[in-house]
C-alpha positions in Angstrom: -102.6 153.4 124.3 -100.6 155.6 122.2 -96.9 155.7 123.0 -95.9 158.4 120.1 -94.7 161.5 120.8 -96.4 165.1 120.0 -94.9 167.5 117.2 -93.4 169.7 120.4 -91.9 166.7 122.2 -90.1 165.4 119.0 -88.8 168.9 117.9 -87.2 168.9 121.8 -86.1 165.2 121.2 -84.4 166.0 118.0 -82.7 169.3 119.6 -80.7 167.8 122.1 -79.9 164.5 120.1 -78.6 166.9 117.4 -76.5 168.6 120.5 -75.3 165.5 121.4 -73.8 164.1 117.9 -72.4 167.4 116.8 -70.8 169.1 120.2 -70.6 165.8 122.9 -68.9 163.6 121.1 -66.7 161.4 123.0 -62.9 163.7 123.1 -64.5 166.9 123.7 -66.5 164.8 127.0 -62.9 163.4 128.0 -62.3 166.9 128.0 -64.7 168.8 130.0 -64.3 166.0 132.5 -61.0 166.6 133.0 -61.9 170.7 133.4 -61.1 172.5 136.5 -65.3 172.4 136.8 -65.7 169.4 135.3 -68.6 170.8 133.3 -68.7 173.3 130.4 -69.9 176.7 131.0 -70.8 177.0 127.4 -72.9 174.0 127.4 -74.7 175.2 130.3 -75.7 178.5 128.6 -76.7 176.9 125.6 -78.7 174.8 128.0 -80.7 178.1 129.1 -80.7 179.5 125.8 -82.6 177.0 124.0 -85.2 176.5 126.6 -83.8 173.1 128.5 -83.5 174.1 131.7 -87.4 175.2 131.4 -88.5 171.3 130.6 -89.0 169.9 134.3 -90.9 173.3 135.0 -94.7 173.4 135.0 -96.2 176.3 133.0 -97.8 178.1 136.2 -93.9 178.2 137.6 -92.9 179.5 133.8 -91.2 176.4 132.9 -92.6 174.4 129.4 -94.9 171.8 130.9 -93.1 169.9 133.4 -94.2 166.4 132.1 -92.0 163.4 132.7 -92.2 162.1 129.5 -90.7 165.5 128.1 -87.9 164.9 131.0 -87.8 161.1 130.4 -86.6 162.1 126.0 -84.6 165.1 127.4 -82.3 162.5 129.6 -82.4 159.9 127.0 -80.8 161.9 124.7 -78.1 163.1 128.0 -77.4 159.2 128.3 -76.0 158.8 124.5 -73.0 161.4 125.1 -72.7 160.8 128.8 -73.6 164.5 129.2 -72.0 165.5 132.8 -73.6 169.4 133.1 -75.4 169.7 136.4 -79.1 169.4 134.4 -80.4 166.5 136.5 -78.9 167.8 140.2 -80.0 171.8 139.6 -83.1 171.6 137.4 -85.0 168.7 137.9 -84.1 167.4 141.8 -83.4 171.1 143.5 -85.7 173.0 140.9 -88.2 170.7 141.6 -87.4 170.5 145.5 -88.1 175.0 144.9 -91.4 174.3 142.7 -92.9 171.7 145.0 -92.0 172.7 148.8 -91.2 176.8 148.2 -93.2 179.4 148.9 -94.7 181.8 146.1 -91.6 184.3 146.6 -89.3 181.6 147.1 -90.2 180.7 143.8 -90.6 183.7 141.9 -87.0 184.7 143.2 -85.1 181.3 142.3 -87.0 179.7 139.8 -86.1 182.1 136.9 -82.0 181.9 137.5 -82.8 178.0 137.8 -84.1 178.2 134.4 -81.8 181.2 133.3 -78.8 179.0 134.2 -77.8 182.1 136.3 -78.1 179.8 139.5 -77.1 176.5 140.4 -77.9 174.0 143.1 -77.3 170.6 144.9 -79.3 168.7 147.1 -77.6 168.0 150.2 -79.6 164.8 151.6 -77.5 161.5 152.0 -75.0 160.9 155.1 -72.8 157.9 155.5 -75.8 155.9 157.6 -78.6 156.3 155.8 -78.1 154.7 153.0 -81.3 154.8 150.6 -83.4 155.2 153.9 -84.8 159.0 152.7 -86.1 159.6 156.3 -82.7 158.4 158.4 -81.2 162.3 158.5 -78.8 162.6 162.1 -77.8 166.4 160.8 -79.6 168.7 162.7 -80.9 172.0 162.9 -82.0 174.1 166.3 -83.9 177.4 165.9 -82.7 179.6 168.0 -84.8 182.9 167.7 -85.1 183.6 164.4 -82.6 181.9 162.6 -81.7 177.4 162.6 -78.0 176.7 163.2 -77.2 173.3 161.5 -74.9 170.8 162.6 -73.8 167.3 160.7 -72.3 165.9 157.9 -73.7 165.3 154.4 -72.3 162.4 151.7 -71.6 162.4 147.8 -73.3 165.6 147.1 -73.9 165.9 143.2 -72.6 168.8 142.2 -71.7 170.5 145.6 -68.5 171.7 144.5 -70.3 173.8 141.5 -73.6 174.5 143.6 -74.5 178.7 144.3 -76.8 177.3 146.9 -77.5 174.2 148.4 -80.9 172.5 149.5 -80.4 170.4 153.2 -82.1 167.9 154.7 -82.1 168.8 158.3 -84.0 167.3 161.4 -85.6 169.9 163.9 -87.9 167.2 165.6 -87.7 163.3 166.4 -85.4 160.9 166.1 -82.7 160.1 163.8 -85.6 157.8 161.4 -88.4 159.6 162.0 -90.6 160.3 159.5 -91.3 163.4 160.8 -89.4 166.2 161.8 -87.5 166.6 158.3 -86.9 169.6 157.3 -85.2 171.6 154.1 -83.4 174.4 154.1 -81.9 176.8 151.4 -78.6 178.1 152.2 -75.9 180.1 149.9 -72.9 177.1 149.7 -70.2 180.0 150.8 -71.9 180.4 154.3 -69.9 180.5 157.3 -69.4 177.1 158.6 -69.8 175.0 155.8 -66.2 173.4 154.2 -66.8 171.2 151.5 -64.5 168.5 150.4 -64.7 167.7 146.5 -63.8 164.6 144.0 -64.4 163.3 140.8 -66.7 160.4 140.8 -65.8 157.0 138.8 -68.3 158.1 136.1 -66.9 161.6 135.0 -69.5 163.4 137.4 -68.7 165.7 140.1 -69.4 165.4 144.4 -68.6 166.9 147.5 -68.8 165.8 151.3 -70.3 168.4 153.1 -69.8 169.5 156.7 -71.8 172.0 158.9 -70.1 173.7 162.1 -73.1 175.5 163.4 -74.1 177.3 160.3 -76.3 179.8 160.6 -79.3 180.5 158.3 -82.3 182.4 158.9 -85.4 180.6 159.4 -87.5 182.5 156.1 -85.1 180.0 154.0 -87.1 176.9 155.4 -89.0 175.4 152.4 -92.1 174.7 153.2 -93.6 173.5 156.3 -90.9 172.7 159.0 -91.2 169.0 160.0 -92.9 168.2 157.0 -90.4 167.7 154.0 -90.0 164.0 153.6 -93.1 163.8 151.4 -91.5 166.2 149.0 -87.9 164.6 149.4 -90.1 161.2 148.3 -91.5 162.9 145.0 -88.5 164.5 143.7 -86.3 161.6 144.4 -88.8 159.4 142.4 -88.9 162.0 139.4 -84.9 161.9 139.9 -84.8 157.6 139.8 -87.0 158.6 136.3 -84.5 161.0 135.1 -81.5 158.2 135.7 -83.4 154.9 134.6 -84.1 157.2 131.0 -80.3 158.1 130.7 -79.8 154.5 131.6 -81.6 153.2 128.7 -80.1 155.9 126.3 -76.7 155.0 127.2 -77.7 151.2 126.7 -78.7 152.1 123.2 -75.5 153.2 122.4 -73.7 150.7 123.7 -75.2 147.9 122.4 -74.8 149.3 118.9 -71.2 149.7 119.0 -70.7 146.7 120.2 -72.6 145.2 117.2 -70.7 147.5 114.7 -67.3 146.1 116.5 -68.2 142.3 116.3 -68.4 143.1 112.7 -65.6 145.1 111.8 -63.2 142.8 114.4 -61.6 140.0 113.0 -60.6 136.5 114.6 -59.1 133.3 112.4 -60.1 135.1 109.3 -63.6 136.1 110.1 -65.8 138.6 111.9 -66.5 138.0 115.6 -70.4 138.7 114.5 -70.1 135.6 112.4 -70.0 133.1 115.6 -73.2 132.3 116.5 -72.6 131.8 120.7 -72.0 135.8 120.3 -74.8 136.8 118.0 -76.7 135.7 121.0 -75.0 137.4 123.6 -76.1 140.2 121.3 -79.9 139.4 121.1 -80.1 139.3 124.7 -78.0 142.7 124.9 -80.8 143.8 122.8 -83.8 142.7 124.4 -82.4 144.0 127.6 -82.4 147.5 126.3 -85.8 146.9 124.6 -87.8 145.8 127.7 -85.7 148.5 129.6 -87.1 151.0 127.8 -90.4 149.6 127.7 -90.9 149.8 131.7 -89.1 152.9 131.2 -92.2 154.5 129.9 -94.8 152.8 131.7 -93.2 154.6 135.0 -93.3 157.8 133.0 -96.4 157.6 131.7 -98.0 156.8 135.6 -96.0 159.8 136.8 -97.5 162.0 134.6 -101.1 160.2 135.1 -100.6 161.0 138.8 -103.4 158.4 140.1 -100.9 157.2 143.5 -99.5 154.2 141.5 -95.7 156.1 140.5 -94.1 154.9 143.3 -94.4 151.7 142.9 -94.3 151.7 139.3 -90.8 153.8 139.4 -89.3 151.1 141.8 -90.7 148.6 139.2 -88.2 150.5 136.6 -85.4 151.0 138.5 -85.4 147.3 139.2 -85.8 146.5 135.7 -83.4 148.9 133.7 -80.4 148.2 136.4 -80.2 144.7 136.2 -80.5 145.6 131.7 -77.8 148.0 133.3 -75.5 145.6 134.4 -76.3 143.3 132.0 -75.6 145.0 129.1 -72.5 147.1 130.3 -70.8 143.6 131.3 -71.5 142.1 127.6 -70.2 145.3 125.9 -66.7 145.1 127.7 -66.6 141.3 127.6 -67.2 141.5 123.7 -64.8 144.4 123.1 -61.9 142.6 125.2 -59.4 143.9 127.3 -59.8 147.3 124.9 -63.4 147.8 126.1 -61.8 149.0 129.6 -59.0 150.8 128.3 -59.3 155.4 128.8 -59.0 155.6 124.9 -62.4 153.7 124.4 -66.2 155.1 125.3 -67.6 151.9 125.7 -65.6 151.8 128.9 -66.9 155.1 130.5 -71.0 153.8 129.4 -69.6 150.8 131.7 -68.7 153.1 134.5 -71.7 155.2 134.3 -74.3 152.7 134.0 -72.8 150.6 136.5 -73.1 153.9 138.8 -76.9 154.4 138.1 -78.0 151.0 139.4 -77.1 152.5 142.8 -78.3 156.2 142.2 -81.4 156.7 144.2 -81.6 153.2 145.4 -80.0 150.0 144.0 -81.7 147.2 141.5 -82.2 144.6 144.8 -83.8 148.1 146.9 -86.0 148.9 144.5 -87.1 145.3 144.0 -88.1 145.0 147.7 -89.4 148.5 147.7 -91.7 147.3 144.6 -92.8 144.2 147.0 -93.8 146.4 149.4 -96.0 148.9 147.7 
């Protein structure tokens, strides 16, 4: 099996690593973090300009291929500078939400400002019950003539502070778990009746609760067929767990290597703390961690791409694998770096924060592992 890379995908590979070393470095994150959007503007046009926002796009909808090994470097390289711009939320899971469910003018009307960076989105699908149960949705929308008014509640929205429009998970049939009777629908996030309450998360990103007080929206903004939008919801979210195990296993890389360059540069009774043996281990396994991380990492891309019914199960198998390398690594790194590896000051901190955030994105490691079981 051949696990190099093509001419194009390394040229794309080196672009956005060469982003990342010479415009992300760690002050200038700290920075945009702490920005009124909590994402630069600039980056997100540079995004557009140099073709990024095309990547998770399939060449009939005018992106660049669409493959999730293109997504799976593109997110890597997001993972070694903690990159916060709405990439993963507006292109890959609402893009892909537009590409897979829309119509043909639904897509020829959205698609381009998705990858134009003209227009950004949020998908609107978690409440406070449902946990990582993708078909528990209580919020509900009634047709009445020719337009659904929504009621309900939706939970940590990724980027539904910054979103132009937002994509809902709604019911219009069944009960509250039913697999059927899901719905999505497109609204602009300034409609009537929606208020949206926003915070920063513990990991530099960006969410919103979301309320709907009989909002109104007309029923040619359903995507796709109404009832039937938990298979889509399924797909997406699994290309989404991809996109987070890959940042995952970039930000591992990272922090495993400055925690090796510290051990050698700090000193304790006269020597370098990479001279003790018990910690050269700690280091080995730090390292092995990433390395079979990254391994399953893209196996799971690799059956995504071969779509042959096995990427489910292989995508739980990955999520299971690179959050407990995850935790695993992100504990070591702030246990060998000492009480300065949770200070503000430090990065290795932040990596901590975020990768202790992506073993519950999409489904946590012990979810993932009984979702593997059961596939």
């Amino acid at each position: 099996m051949d696990f190099s890379y093509n001419d194009e995908q390394q040229m794309l590979r080196d672009s956005v690593s060469k982003f990342v070393h010479q415009d992300y470095d760690f002050d200038s994150r700290r920075k945009i973090v702490d920005s009124e959007t909590g994402y630069s503007k600039e980056h997100w046009a540079l995004f557009a300009e140099l073709g990024w926002l095309m990547v998770p796009f399939s060449e009939d909808d005018g992106g660049l291929g669409g493959s999730a090994v293109d997504l799976m470097l593109v997110m890597e390289e997001f993972g070694k500078g903690m990159v916060v711009e709405p990439f993963l939320n507006t292109a890959v899971i609402g893009g892909g939400l537009i590409a897979d469910a829309g119509s043909d003018v639904q897509k020829q009307d959205l698609l381009p400002s998705v990858m134009e960076g003209q227009l950004q989105l949020a998908f609107a699908f978690t409440e406070a019950q449902s946990r990582y149960n993708l078909a528990d949705v209580d919020t509900r929308a009634e047709l009445q003539g020719e337009h659904y008014v929504i009621n309900g509640k939706k939970a940590v929205v990724l980027n539904g502070e910054s979103a132009d429009k937002l994509i809902v998970s709604v019911r219009t049939a069944g009960a509250q778990r039913d697999r059927d009777g899901i719905s999505l629908l497109l609204l602009d996030a300034d409609t009537a009746g929606i208020s949206r309450q926003a915070y920063a998360t513990i990991d530099g990103q960006r969410a919103a609760e979301v309320s709907f007080d009989n909002v109104k929206v007309s029923a040619e903004q359903l995507l796709g067929a109404a009832g039937q939008a938990l298979p889509s919801i399924e797909k997406i979210i699994d290309r989404a767990t991809l996109a987070v195990c890959a940042e995952a296993v970039g930000s591992m890389e990272v922090v495993y290597k400055k925690t090796v360059e510290y051990t050698q540069t700090r000193k304790q009774f006269g020597v370098s703390l990479a001279s003790f043996q018990a910690l050269q281990h700690r280091m080995v396994d730090m390292f092995i961690e990433y390395e079979q991380a990254r391994s399953i990492l893209m196996m799971a891309a690799m059956q995504l791409d071969a779509g042959e019914g096995l990427a489910p199960k292989a995508i739980s198998a990955a999520k299971s694998r690179v959050g407990k390398a995850a935790r695993k690594v992100g504990q070591e790194a702030v246990q060998l770096h000492g009480g300065i590896g949770v200070t503000d000051e430090l990065d290795i901190g932040h990596y901590f924060k975020r990768l202790t955030s992506v073993q519950y994105l999409y489904g946590s490691t012990d979810f993932h592992t009984q979702r593997f079981a059961s596939l």
